[in-house]
N, C-alpha and C positions, 0 to 999 in steps of 0.2 A: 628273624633272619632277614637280612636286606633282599631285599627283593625289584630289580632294576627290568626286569623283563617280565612280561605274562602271556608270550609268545613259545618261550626257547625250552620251556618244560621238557615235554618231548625228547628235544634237543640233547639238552643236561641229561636226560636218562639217558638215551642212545650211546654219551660219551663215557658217561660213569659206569657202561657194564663194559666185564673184563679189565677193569681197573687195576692197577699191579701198586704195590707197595715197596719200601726200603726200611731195611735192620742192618743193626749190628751185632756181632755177637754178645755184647752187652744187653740186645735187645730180650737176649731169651728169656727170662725171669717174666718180662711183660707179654710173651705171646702166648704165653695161657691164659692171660685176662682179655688179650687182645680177640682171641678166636672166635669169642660168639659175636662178634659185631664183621666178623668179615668170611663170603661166602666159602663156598669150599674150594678148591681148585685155584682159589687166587693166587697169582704170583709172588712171590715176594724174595727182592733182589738180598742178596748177602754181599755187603762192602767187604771190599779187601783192602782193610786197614795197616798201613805199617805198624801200630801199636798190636797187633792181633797177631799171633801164629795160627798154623797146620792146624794142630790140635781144636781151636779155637772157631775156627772157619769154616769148618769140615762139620763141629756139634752144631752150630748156626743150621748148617744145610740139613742136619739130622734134623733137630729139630723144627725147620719146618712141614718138612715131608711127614713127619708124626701128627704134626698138628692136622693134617689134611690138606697142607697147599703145597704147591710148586713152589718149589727153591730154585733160585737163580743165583748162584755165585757167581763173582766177580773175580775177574783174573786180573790186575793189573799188571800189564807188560812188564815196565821197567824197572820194578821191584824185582823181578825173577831174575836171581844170580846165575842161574845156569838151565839147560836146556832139560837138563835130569829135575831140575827141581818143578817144571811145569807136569812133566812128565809123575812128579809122583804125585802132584795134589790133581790131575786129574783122573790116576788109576785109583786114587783113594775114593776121588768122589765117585768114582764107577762101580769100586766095589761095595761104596753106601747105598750106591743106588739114585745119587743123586747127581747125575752129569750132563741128564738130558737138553739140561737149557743152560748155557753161562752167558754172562753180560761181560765183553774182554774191552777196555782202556787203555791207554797210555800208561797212567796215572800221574803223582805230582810230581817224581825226583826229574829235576833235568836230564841229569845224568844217568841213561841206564844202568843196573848196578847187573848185566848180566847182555846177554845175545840179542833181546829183544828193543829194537830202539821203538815201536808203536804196536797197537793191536791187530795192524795190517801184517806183519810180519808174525804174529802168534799166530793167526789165523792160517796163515801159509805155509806154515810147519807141520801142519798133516798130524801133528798129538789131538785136536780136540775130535776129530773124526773115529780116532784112534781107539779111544775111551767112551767112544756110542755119544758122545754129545751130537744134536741135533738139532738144536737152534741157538745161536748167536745174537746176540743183542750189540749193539754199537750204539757210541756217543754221536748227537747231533747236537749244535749249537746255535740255536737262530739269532742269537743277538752278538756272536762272534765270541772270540777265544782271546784273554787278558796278553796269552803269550804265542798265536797261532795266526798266520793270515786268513784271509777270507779264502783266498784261491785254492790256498792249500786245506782250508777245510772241506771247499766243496772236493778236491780232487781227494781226499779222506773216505769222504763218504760213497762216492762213485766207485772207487779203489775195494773198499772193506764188499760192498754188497754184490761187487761183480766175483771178487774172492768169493764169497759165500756159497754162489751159483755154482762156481766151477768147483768147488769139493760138496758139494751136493748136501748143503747146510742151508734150509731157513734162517729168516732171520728179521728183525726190527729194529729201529732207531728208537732209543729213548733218549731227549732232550733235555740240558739243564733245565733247573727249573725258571720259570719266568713270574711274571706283575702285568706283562702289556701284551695282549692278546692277540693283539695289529700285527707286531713284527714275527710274531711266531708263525699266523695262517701266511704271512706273505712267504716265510722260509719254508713251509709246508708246500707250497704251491710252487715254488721256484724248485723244489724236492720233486715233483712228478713232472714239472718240467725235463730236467733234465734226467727223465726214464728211472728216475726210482723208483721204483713200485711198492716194495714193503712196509708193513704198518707203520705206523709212527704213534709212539707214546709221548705225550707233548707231556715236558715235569710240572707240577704242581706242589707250590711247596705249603706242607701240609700247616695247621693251625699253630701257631706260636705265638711266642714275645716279640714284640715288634724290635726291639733294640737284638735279640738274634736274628730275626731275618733279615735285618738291614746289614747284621757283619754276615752271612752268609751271601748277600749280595755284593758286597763289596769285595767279597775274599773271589769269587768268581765273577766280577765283570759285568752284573747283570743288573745294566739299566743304573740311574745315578738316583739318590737320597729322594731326592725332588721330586721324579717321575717316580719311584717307586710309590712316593704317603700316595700321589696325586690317584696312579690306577689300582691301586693295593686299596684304598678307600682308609687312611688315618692319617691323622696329621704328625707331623714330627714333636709335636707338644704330649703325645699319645705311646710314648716313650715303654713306659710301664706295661702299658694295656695287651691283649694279645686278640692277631688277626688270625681272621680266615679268608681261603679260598674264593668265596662263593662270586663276588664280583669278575673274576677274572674267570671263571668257569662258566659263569651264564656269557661273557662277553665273549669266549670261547665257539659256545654254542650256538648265540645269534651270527658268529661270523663263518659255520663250519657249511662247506658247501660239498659233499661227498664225491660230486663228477670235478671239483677241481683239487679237493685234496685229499682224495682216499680214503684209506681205512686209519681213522683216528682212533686213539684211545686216552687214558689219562693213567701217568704214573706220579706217586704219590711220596714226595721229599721226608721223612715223617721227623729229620733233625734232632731225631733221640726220642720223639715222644710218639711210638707206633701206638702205643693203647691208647692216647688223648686221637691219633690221626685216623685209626680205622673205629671211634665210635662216632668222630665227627663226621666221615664220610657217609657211614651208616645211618645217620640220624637225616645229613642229608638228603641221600638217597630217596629215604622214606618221604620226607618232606615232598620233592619233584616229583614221587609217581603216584601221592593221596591227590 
């Protein structure tokens, strides 16, 4: 395993406890292999994919609440045709039992297909309070947004977490995921600057094929080809091959300073593969606290 730091150990453990993860409902067939390599109570987000229905979304949240972790569904705003339709997949996940935590988006269609034009506006609609949800998750972007300005991102996230206060909801930023470790503590730190205070889950995108995570950075904006081989640690001749993490999480680590940027954590991109992401992280893990 590369090993860039003999300092940041420590470090690396501190960030990797509480670590959250991401599925799909495709993912469930794999989160029974996935379980023994990840603690109990771990979070783990449920995408709301346009390909996915109700039905579909709701067994996601079942089953990970079965498996022993926290389920975090995902709301995306501007998928939701109408105000009734938010209204039933959160009494649904209330009556699963699963509503205590959702993570609410935009999502991709430009066009709203319903009331909601952002996750600022679902938020302010008094439904997730409604149905006992109690913590909120929002998008942060430290390397900026393909179709969003800077200003209006920052007035995004100022907007969502000041909403959150005033209907009496916790809540955390989780971040796309990134390669360059620089620009993320600098957006972390300009984050408690300007009086945010809640945790922040910086993304991590979990172990893969180098030619997927290069189209997943390029479908969202993050960082160019170039810089990506350069801090990701492979060359673009390495095409085939498939990376991991571990660079950009020690360089995480040596850069995280707790009185300038809070309460961190790391959430974990797993890009279809949750059973190859949570034994990498596990084996991890293990590695930085022997």
């Amino acid at each position: 395993m590369d090993c860039l730091s003999t300092t940041s150990a420590p470090a690396v453990a501190a960030l990797l406890r509480d670590f959250s993860l991401e599925m799909t409902a495709k993912d469930i067939p794999g989160l029974e292999e996935a379980r023994t390599h990840i603690p109990a109570g771990t979070r783990i987000n449920v995408t709301f994919l346009g390909s996915e229905d109700l039905a579909m979304r709701l067994a996601a949240a079942r089953a990970v609440q079965q498996s022993g972790f926290t389920p975090v569904p995902h709301i995306s705003a501007r998928r939701l045709r109408s105000r009734s339709e938010l209204d039933q997949f959160l009494g649904a996940l209330s009556s699963d039992g699963t509503a205590g935590s959702v993570f609410v988006i935009g999502g991709d269609p430009v066009t709203p297909h319903g009331p909601y034009g952002d996750s600022l506006a679902l938020i302010r609609s008094g439904l997730p309070q409604k149905h006992g949800v109690r913590h909120v998750g929002i998008a942060g972007y430290p390397e900026g947004h393909p179709a969003i300005a800077g200003p209006a991102l920052w007035s995004a996230v100022k907007d969502k977490t000041t909403a959150l206060a005033q209907h009496g909801l916790s809540g955390d930023v989780i971040t796309q995921f990134g390669f360059d470790a620089e620009p993320v503590l600098t957006w972390v730190e300009e984050v408690r600057k300007r009086g945010i205070d809640v945790p922040v889950r910086v993304g991590v995108p979990g172990p893969a094929g180098v030619r997927r995570l290069m189209t997943y950075a390029a479908r969202f904006g993050v960082g160019t080809s170039a810089s990506l081989a350069k801090k990701y640690g492979f060359s673009v001749t390495q095409l085939m091959g498939t990376a991991g993490p571990e660079r950009f999480i020690r360089a995480l680590a040596d850069g995280y300073d707790e009185r300038r940027h809070g309460v961190l954590k790391l959430h974990f991109y797993t890009f279809g593969g949750l059973g190859a992401t949570s034994r990498w992280v596990s084996d991890f893990r293990t590695g930085e606290e022997s």
